[in-house]
C-alpha positions as CSV (number, residue, x, y, z in Angstrom):
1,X,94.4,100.3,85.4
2,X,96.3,96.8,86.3
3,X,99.4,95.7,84.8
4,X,96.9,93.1,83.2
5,X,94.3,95.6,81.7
6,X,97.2,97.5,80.4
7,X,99.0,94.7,78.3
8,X,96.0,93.4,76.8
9,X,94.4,97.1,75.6
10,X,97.9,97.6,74.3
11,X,97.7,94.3,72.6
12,X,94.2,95.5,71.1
13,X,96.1,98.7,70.1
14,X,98.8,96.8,68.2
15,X,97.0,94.3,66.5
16,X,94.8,96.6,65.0
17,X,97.4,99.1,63.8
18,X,99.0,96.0,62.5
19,X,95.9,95.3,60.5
20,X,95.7,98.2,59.1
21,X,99.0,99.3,58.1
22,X,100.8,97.6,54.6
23,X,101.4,94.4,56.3
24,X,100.0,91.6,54.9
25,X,98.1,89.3,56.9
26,X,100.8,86.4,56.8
27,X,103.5,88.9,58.0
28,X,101.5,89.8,60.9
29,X,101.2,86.2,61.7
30,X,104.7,85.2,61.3
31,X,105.5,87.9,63.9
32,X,103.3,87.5,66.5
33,X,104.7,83.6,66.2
34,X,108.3,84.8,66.2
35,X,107.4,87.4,69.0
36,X,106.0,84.9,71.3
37,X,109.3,82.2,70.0
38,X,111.8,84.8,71.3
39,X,110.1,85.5,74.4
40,X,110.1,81.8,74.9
41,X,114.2,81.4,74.2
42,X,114.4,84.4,76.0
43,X,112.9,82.6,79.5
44,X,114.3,79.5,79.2
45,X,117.3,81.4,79.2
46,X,117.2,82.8,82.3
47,X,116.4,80.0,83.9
48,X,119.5,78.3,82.4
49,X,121.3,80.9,84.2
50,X,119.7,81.0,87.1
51,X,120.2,77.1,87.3
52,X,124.0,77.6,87.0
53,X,123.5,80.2,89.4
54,X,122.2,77.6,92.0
55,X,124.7,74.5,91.4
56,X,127.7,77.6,91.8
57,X,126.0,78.6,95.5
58,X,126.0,74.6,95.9
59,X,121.8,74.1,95.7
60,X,121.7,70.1,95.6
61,X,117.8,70.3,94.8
62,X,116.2,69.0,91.9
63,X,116.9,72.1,89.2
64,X,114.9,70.0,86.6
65,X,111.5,69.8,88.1
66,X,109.6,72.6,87.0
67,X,106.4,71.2,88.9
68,X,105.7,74.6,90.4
69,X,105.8,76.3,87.2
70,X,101.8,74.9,86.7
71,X,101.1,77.7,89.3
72,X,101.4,80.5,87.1
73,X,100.9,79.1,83.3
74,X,97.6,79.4,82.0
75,X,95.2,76.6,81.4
76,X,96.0,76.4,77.6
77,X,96.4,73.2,76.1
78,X,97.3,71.9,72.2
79,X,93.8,70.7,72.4
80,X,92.3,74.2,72.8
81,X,94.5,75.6,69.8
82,X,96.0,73.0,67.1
83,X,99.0,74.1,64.9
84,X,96.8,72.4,62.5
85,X,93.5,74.5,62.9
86,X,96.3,77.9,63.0
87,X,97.7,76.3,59.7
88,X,94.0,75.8,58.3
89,X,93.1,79.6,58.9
90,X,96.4,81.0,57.6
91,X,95.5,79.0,54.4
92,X,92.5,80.1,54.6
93,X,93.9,83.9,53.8
């Protein structure tokens, strides 16, 4: 089983013991937004540090393009999933 198939089932796995445990609904949602939020602040600090780690070692390059990141983020844009339309379905609950 790939690394992929593996994080995904065990995504399936979580969400639905989430759904079934006492949780409610909205506290499901609020961590699953603050889980993917902390793995966010999480990256972008390591790459602050790797960026301090570069202008110590005396890398003159430009530190602030992230150009090459495009290669590995997934095609998933605001237009595909609004806060809005998230907002609409919690309320929806």
């Amino acid at each position: 089983m790939s690394e992929k198939s593996y994080s995904l089932k065990m995504l399936r796995e979580v969400i639905a013991d989430a759904i079934t445990s006492e949780a409610t609904p909205e506290e499901v949602y609020v961590c699953l937004l603050n889980s993917i939020r902390n793995q966010i602040e999480y990256n972008e600090s390591c790459i602050r540090s790797a960026k301090r780690l570069l202008e110590l070692l005396g890398d003159t390059t430009d530190n602030n393009d992230m150009s090459w990141a495009t290669e590995w983020t997934p095609d998933v844009t605001d237009k595909k999933v609004s806060h809005n339309h998230l907002r609409r379905d919690l309320d929806r609950l």
